[in-house]
C-alpha positions as CSV (number, residue, x, y, z in Angstrom):
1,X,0.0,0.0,0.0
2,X,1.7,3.2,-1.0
3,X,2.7,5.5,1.6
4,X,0.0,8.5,2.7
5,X,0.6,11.4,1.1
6,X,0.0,14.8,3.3
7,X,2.1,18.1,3.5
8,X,4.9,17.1,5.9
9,X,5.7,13.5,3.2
10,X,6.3,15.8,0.5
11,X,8.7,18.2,2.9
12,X,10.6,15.1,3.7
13,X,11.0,14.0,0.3
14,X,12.2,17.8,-0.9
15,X,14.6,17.9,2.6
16,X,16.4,14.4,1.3
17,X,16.8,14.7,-2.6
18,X,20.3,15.8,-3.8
19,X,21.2,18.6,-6.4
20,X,22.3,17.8,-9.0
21,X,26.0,18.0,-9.2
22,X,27.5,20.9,-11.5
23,X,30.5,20.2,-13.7
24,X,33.6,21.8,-13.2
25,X,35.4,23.5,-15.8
26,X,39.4,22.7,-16.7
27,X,42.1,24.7,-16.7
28,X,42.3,25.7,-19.3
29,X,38.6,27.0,-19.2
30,X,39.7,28.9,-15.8
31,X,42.9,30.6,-17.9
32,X,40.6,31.4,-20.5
33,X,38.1,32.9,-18.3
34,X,40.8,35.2,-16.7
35,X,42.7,35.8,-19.9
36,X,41.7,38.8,-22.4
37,X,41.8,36.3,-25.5
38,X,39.2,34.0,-26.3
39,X,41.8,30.7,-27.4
40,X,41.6,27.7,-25.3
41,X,45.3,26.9,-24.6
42,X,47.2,26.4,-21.9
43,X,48.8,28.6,-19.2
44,X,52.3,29.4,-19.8
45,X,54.7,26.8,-17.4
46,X,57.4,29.3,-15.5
47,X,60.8,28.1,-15.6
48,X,61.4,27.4,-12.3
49,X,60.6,30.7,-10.9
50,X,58.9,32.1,-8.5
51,X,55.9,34.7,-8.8
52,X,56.5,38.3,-7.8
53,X,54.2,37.9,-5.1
54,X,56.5,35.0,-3.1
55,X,60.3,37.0,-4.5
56,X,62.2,37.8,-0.9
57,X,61.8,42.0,-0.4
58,X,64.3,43.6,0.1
59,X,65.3,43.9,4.2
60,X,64.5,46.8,4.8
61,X,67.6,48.7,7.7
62,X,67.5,47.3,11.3
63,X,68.1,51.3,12.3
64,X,65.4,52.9,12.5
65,X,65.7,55.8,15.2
66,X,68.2,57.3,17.7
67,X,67.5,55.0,19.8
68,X,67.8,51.2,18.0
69,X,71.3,52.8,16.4
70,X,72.3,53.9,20.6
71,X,71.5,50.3,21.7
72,X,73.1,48.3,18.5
73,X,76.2,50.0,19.0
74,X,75.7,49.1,23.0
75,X,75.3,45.5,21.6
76,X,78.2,45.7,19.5
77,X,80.6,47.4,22.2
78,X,79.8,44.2,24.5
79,X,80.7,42.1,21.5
80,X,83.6,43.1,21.5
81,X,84.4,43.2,25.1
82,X,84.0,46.9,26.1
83,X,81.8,48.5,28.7
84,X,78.5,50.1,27.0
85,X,78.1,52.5,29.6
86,X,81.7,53.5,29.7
87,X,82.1,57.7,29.5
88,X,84.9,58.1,27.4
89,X,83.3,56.2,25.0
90,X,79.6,56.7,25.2
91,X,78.1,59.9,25.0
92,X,75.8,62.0,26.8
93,X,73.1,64.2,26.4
94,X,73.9,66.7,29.0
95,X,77.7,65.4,29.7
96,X,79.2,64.1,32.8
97,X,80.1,65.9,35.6
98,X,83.4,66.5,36.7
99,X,84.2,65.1,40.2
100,X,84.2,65.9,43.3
101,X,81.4,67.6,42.9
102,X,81.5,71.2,44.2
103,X,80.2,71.7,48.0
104,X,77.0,73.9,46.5
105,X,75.5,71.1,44.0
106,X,74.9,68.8,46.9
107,X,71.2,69.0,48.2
108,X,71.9,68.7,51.8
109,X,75.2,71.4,51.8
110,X,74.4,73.3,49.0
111,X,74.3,76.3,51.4
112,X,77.5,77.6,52.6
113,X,78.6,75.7,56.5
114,X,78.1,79.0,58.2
115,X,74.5,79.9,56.8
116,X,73.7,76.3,57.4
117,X,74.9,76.2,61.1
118,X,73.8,79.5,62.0
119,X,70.3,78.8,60.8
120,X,70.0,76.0,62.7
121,X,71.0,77.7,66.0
122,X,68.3,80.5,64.8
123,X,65.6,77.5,65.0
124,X,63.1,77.1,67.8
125,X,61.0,74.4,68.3
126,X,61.5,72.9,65.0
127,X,60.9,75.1,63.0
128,X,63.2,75.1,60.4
129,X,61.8,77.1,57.8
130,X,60.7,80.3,60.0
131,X,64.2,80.3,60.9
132,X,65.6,80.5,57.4
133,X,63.4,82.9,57.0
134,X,65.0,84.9,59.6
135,X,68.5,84.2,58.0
136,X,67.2,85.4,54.5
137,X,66.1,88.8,56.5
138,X,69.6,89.4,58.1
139,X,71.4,88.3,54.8
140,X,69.0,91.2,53.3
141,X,69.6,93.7,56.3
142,X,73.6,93.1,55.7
143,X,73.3,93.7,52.1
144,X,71.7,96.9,51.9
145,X,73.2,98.5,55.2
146,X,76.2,100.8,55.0
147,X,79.7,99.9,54.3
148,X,80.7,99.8,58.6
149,X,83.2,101.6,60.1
150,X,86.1,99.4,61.5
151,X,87.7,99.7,64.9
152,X,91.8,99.2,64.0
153,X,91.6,98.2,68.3
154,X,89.8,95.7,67.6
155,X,90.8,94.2,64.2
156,X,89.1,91.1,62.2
157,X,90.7,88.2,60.6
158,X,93.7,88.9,58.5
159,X,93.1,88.7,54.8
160,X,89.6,90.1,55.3
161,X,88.4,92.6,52.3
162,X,87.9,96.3,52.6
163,X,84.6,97.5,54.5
164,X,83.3,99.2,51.2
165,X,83.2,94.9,50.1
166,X,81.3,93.8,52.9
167,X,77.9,94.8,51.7
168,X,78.2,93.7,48.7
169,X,78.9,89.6,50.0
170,X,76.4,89.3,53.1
171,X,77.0,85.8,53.4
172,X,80.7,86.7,54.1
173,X,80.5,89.7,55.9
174,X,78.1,87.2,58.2
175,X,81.1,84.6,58.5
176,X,84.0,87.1,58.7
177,X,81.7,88.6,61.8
178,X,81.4,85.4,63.9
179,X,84.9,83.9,62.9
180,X,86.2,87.3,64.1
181,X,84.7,86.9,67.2
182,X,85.0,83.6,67.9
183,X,86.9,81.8,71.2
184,X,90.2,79.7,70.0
185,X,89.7,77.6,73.3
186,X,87.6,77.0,76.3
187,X,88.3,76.1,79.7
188,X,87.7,72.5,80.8
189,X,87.8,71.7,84.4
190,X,89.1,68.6,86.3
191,X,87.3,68.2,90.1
192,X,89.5,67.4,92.3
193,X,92.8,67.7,91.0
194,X,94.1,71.3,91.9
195,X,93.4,70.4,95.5
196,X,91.3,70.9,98.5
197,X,88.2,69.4,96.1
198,X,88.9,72.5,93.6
199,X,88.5,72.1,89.9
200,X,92.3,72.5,87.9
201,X,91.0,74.9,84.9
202,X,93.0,73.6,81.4
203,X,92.8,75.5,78.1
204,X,91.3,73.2,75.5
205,X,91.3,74.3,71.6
206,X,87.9,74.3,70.1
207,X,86.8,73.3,66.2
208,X,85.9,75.7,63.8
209,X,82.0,74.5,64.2
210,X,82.7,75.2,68.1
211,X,84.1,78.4,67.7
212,X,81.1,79.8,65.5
213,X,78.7,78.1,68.1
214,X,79.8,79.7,71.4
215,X,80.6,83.2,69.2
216,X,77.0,83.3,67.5
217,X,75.3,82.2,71.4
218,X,77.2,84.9,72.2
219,X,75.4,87.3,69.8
220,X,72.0,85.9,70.5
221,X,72.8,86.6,74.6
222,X,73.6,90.2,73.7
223,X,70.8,90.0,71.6
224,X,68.1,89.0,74.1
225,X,69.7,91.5,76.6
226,X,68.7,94.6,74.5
227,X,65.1,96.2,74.8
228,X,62.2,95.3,72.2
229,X,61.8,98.2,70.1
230,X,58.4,97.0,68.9
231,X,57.3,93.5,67.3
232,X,56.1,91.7,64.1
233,X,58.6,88.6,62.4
234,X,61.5,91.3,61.1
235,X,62.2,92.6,64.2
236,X,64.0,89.7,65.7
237,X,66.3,89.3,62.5
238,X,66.8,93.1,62.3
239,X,68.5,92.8,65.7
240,X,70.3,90.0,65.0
241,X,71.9,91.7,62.1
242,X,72.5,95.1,64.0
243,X,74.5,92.7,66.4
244,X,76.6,91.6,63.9
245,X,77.2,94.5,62.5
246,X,78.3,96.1,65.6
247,X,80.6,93.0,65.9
248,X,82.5,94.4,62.8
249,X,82.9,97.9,63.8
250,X,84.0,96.6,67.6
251,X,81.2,98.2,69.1
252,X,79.3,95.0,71.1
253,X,80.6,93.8,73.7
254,X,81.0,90.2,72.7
255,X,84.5,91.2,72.1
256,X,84.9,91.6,75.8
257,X,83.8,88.5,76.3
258,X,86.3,86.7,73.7
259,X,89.1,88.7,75.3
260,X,88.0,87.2,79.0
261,X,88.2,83.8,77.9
262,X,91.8,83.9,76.1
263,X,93.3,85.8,79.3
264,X,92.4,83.1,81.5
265,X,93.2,80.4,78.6
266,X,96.8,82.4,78.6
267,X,96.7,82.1,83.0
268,X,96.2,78.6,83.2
269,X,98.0,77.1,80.3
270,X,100.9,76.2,82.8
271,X,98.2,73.3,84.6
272,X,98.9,71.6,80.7
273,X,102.3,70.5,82.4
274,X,100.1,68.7,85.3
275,X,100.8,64.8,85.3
276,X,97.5,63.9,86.1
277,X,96.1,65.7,82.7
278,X,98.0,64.5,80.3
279,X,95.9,60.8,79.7
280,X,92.7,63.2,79.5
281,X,93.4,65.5,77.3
């Protein structure tokens, strides 16, 4: 009995019959077909060549910046057993600096030592920057006072330039001020040793950092001793630098105080010769 014939048996029977297959042309239908002339023949057989397409280009230069010609000559220089990085050799965009370096291109002492200590003795409770603000304001008052008038009593260091100079280099009329003034020893006593529970007083020399410390502690004491003459933040400097500058024209009486301590450094030199000092000193 011959199958039932509906809508879905003739969708199967559509689903599972095959095309027909198509016949494929030869090649040299497909040359023809992509050739301008109508001749059936063959394409032409290359000699054992290659088509343009699959030819080797050309390499094209491994250099192609600054920078890939800097690191093949690196490359190269270790080839052939030399340091890449080595100055005389290599070089640099902004050169190399010559060493030591100066004291001023450090970032921790590029101020001068006498700025840098007496700011620091300037400073109160940590704070660092009010007191270089201080130092900036004497540095200016030094600058832009009058050449002073010098004492020859009461002369500063030798070498020292003319007064008419001074103004014109604040930072060293500030350090040829306190190194003027400053103590070449101090007194150290020994309990006990000059008898009857006394002290034996000995002369000791002092470092250049020590002698600028007790000089400028002596400033700040004459400092603090002097009336106010008003207040706001430049008053305090302003004093300062008057100090200083009466230190140069032998007017304060620090140099009294200088002249105290190396008369009784000159008096008791003679306890140096003391057996019992010798292993302490």
């Amino acid at each position: 009995m011959p199958p039932r014939l509906n809508i879905w048996s003739a969708c199967r029977a559509l689903s599972t019959r095959a095309f027909a297959q198509r016949p494929q042309p030869g090649p040299a239908v497909l040359a023809r077909g992509m050739a301008d002339s109508t001749t059936s023949r063959l394409p032409e057989q290359n000699s054992g060549k290659l088509p343009p397409s699959m030819l080797p280009q050309s390499e094209t230069p491994a250099v192609t910046s600054k920078e890939n010609e800097t690191a093949l000559n690196q490359l190269r220089m270790i080839e052939y057993g030399l340091s890449s990085h080595d100055p005389s050799v290599e070089g640099h965009k902004y050169g190399v600096p010559e060493l030591p370096l100066p004291s001023q291109k450090h970032n921790k002492h590029r101020y001068d030592a006498v700025v840098s200590q007496v700011t620091r003795l300037l400073m109160k409770d940590g704070k660092l920057a009010k007191a270089q603000r201080d130092m900036a304001m004497i540095l200016n008052y030094l600058r832009t006072s009058p050449p002073p008038k010098l004492d020859p009593s009461r002369p500063l260091l030798p070498g020292a330039p003319p007064a008419s100079h001074l103004p014109l280099d604040p930072v060293l009329y500030l350090g040829l001020a306190i190194d003027s003034v400053a103590p070449l020893v101090k007194l150290r006593g020994f309990k006990g040793m000059a008898g009857g529970g006394k002290s034996l007083e000995v002369p000791v020399p002092l470092l250049a950092r020590q002698r600028r410390r007790t000089a400028f502690q002596w400033i700040l004491d004459s400092v603090n001793k002097k009336k106010s003459r008003g207040s706001g933040r430049t008053m305090f400097p302003h004093r300062v630098a008057e100090e200083i500058v009466a230190v140069v024209e032998g007017r304060s009486n620090v140099w009294d105080k200088r002249m105290q301590i190396h008369k009784l450094g000159t008096g008791s030199r003679a306890n140096l010769a003391n057996p019992q000092v010798k292993g302490l000193i």
